[in-house]
DSSP file (Angstrom, degrees, kcal/mol; ACC not computed):
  #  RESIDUE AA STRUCTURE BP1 BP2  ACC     N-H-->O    O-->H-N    N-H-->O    O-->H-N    TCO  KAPPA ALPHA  PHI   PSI    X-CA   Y-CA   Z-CA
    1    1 A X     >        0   0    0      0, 0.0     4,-2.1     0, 0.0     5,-0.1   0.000 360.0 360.0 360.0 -23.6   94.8   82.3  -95.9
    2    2 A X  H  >  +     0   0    0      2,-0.2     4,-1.0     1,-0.2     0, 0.0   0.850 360.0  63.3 -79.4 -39.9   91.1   82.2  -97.1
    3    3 A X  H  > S+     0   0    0      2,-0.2     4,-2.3     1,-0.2    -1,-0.2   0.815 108.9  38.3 -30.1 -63.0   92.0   84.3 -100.0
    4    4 A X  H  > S+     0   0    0      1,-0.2     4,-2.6     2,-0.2     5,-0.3   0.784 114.5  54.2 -97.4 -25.7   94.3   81.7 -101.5
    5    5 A X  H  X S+     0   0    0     -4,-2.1     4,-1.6     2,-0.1    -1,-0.2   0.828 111.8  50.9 -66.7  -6.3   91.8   78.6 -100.4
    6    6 A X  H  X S+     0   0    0     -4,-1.0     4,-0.8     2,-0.2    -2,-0.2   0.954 111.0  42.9 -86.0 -79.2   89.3   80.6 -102.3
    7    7 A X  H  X S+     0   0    0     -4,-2.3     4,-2.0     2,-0.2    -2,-0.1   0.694 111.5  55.0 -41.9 -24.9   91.5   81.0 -105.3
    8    8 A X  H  X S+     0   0    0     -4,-2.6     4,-1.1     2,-0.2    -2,-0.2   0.971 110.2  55.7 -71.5 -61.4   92.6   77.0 -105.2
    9    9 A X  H  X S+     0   0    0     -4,-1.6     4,-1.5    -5,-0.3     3,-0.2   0.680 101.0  47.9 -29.1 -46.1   89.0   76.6 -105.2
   10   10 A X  H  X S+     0   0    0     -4,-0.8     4,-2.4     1,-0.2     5,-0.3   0.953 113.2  50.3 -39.3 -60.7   88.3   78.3 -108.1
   11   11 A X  H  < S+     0   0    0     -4,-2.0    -2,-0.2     2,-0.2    -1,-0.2   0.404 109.1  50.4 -62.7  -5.5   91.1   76.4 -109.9
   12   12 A X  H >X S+     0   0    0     -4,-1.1     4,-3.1    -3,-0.2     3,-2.4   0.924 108.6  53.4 -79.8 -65.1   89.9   73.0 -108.8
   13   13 A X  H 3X S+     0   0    0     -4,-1.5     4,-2.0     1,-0.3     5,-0.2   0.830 111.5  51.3 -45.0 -61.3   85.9   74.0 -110.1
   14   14 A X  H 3X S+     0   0    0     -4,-2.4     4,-1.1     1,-0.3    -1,-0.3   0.641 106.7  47.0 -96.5  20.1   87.6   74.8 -113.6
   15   15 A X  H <> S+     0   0    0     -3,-2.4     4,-3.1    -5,-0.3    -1,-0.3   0.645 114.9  49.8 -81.8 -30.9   89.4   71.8 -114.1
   16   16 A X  H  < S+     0   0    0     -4,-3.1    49,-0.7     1,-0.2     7,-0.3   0.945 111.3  46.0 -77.7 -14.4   86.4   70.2 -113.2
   17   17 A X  H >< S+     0   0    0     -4,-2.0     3,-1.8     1,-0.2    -1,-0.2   0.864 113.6  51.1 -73.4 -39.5   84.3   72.2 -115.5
   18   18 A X  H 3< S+     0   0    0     -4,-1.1    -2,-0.2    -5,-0.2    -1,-0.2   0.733  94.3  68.8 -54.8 -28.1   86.8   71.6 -118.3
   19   19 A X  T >< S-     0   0    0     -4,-3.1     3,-0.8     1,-0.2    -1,-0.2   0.660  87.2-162.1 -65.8 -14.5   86.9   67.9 -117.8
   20   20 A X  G X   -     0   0    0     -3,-1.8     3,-0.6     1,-0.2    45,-0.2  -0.558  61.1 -14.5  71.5-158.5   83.2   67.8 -119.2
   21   21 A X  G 3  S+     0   0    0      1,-0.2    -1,-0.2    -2,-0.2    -2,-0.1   0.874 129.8  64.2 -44.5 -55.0   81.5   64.4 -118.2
   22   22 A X  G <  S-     0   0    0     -3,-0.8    -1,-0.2     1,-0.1    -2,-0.1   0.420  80.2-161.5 -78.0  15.5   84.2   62.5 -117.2
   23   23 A X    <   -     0   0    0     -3,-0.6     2,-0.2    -7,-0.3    41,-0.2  -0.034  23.6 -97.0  79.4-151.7   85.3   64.4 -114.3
   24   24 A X  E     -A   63   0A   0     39,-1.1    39,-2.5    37,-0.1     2,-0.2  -0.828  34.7 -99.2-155.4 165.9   89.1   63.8 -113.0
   25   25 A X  E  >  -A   62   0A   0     37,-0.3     4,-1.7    -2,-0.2     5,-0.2  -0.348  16.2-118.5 -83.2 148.0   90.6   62.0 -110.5
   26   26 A X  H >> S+     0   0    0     35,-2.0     4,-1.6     2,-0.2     3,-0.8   0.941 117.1  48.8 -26.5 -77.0   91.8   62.2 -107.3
   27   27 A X  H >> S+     0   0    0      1,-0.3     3,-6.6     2,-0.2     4,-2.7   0.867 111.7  48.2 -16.4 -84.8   95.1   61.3 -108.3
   28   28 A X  H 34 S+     0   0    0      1,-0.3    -1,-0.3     2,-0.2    -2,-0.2   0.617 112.3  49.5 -72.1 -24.9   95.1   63.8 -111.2
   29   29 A X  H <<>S+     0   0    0     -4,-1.7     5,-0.6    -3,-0.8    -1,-0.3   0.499 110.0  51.5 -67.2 -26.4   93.7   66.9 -108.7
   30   30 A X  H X<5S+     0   0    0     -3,-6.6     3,-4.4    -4,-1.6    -2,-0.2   0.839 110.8  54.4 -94.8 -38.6   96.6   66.1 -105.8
   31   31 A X  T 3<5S+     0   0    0     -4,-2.7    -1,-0.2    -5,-0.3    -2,-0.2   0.502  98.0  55.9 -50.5   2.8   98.9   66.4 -108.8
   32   32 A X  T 3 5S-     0   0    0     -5,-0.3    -1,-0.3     2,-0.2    -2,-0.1   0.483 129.7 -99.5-102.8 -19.2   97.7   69.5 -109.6
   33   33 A X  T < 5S+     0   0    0     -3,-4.4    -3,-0.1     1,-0.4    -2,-0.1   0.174  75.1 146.2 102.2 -28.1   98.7   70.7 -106.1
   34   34 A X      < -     0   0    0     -5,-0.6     2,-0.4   -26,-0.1    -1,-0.4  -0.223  44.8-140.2 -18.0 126.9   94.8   70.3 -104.6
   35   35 A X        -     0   0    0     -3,-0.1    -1,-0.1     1,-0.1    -5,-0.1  -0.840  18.7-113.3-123.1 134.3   95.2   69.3 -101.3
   36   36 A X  S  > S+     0   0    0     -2,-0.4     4,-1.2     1,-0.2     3,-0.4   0.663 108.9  67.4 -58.5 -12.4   92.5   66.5 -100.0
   37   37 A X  H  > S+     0   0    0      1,-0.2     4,-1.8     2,-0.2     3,-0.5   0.999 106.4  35.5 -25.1 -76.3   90.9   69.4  -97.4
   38   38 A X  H  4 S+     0   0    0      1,-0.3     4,-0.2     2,-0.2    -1,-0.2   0.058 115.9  55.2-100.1  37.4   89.6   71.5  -99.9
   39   39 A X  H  4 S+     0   0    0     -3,-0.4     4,-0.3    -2,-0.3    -1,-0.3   0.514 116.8  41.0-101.9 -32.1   88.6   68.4 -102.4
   40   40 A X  H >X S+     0   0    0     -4,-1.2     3,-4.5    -3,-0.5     4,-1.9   0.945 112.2  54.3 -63.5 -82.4   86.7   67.2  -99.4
   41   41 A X  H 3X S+     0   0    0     -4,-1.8     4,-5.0     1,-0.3     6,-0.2   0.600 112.9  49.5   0.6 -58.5   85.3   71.2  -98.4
   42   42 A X  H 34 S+     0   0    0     -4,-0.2    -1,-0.3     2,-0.2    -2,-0.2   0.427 112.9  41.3 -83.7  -6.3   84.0   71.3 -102.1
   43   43 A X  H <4 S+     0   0    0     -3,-4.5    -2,-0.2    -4,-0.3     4,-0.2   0.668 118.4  45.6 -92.2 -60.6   82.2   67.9 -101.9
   44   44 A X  H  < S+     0   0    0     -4,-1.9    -2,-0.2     1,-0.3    -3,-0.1   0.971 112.9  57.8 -44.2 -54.4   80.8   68.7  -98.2
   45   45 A X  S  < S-     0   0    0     -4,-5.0    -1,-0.3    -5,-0.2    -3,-0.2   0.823 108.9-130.0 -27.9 -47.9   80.0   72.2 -100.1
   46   46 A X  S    S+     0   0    0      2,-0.3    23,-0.5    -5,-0.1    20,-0.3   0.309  81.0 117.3 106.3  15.2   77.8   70.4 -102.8
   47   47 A X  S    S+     0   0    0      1,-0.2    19,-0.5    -6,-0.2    -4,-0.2   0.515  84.8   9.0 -98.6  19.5   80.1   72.4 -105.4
   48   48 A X        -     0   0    0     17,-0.2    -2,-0.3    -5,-0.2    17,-0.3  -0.427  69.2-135.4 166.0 152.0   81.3   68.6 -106.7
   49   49 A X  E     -B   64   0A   0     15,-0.7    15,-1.9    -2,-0.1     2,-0.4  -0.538   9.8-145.5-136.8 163.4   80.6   65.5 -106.3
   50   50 A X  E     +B   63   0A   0     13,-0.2     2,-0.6    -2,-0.2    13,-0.2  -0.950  14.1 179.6-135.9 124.6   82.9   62.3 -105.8
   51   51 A X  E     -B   62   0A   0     11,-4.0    11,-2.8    -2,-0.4     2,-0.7  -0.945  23.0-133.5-144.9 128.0   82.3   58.9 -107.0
   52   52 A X  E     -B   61   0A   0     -2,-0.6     2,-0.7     9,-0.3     9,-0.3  -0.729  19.0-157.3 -77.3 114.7   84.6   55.6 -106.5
   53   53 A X  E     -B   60   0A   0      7,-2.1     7,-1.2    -2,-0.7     2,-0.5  -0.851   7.6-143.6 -84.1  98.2   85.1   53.7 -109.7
   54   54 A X  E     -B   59   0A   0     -2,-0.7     2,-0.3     5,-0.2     5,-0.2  -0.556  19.9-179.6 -77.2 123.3   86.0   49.9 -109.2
   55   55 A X        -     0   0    0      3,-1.6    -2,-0.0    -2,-0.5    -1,-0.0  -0.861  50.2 -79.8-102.3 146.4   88.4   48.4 -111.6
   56   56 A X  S    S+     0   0    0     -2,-0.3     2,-0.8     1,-0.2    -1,-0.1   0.730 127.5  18.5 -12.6 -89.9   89.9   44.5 -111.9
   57   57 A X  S    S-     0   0    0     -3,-0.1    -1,-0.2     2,-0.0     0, 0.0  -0.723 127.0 -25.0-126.4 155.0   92.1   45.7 -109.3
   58   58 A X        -     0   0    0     -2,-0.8    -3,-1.6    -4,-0.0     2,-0.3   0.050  61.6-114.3  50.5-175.5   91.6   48.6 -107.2
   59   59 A X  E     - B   0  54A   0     -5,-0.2     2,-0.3     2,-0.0    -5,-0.2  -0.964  11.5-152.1-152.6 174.1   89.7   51.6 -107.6
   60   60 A X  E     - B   0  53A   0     -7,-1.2    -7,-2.1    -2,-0.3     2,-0.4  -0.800  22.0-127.8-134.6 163.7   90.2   55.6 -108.0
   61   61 A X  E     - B   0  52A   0     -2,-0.3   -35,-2.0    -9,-0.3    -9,-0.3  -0.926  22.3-160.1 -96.1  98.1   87.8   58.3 -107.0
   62   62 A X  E     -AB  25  51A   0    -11,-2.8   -11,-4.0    -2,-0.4     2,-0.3  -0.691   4.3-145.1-108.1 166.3   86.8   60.8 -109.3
   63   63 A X  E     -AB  24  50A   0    -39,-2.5   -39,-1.1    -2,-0.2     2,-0.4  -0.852  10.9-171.4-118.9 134.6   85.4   64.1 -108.9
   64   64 A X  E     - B   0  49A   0    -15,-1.9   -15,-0.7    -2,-0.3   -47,-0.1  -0.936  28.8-108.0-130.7 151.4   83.0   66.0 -110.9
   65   65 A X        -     0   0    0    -49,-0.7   -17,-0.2    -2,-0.4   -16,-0.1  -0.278  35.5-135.1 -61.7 154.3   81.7   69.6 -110.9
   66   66 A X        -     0   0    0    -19,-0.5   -19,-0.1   -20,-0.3   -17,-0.0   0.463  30.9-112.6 -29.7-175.1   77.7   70.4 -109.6
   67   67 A X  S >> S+     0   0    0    -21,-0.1     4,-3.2     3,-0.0     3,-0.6   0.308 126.8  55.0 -95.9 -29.7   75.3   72.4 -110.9
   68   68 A X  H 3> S+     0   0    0      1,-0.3     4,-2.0     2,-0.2   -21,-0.2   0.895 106.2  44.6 -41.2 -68.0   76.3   74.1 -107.6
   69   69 A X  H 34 S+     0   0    0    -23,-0.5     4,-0.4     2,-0.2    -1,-0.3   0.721 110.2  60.1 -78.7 -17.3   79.9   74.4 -108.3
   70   70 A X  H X> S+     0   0    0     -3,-0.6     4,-4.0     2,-0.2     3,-1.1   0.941 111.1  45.8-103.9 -65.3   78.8   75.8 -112.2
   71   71 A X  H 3X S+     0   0    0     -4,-3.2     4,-1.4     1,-0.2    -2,-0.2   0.807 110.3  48.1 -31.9 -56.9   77.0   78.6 -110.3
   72   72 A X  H 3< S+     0   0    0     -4,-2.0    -1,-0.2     2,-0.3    -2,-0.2   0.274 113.0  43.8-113.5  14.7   79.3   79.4 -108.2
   73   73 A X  H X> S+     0   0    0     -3,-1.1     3,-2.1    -4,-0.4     4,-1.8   0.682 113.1  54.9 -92.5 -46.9   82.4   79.7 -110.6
   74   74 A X  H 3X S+     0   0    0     -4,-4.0     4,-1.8     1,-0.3    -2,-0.3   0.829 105.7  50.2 -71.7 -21.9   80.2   81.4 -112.9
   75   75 A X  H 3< S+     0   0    0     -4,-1.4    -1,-0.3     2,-0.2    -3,-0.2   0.362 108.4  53.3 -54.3 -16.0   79.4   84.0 -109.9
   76   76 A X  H X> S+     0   0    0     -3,-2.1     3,-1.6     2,-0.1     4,-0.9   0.867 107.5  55.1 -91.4 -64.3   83.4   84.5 -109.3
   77   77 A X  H >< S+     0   0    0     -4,-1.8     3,-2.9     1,-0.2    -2,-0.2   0.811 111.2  42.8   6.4 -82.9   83.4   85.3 -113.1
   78   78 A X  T 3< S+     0   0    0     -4,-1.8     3,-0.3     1,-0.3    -1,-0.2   0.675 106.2  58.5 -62.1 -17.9   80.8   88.1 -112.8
   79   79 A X  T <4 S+     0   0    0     -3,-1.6    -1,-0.3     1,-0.2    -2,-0.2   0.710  99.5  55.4 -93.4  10.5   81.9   89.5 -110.0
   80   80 A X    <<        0   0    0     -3,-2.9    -1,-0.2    -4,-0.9    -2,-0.2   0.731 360.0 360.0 -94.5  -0.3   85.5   90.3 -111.6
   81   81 A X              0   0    0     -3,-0.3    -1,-0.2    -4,-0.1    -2,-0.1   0.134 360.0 360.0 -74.7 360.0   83.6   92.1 -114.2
């Protein structure tokens, strides 16, 4: 079971590295199949960081990688090398 939260983890970190500056949303991360555990786990972690954006009405969260989370994809990388 750790195995595959490890690998959903990865796959969260390089959406979120791919997103650049503007991170992604919540939304667009449970749609991915990212389960709000391990979005929270990776915030508590420090490996990305989550910031509520208010609009006219309502608001969304989005999430962006670390330096933290940068590291520690690029450290899954090296070690498959």
């Amino acid at each position: 079971m750790a195995a595959q939260s490890a690998t959903h983890q990865r796959r969260a970190l390089e959406l979120l590295a791919a997103s650049a500056k503007q991170g992604c949303t919540e939304a667009f991360l449970l749609a991915h199949g990212f389960t709000l555990d391990l979005l929270t786990d990776m915030v508590r972690a420090g490996l990305a960081t989550a910031q509520i954006e208010r609009a006219r009405a309502g608001g969304q969260t989005r999430l962006h990688i670390t330096d933290a989370g940068r590291r520690a994809l690029r450290g899954k990388r090296d070690a498959e090398y």
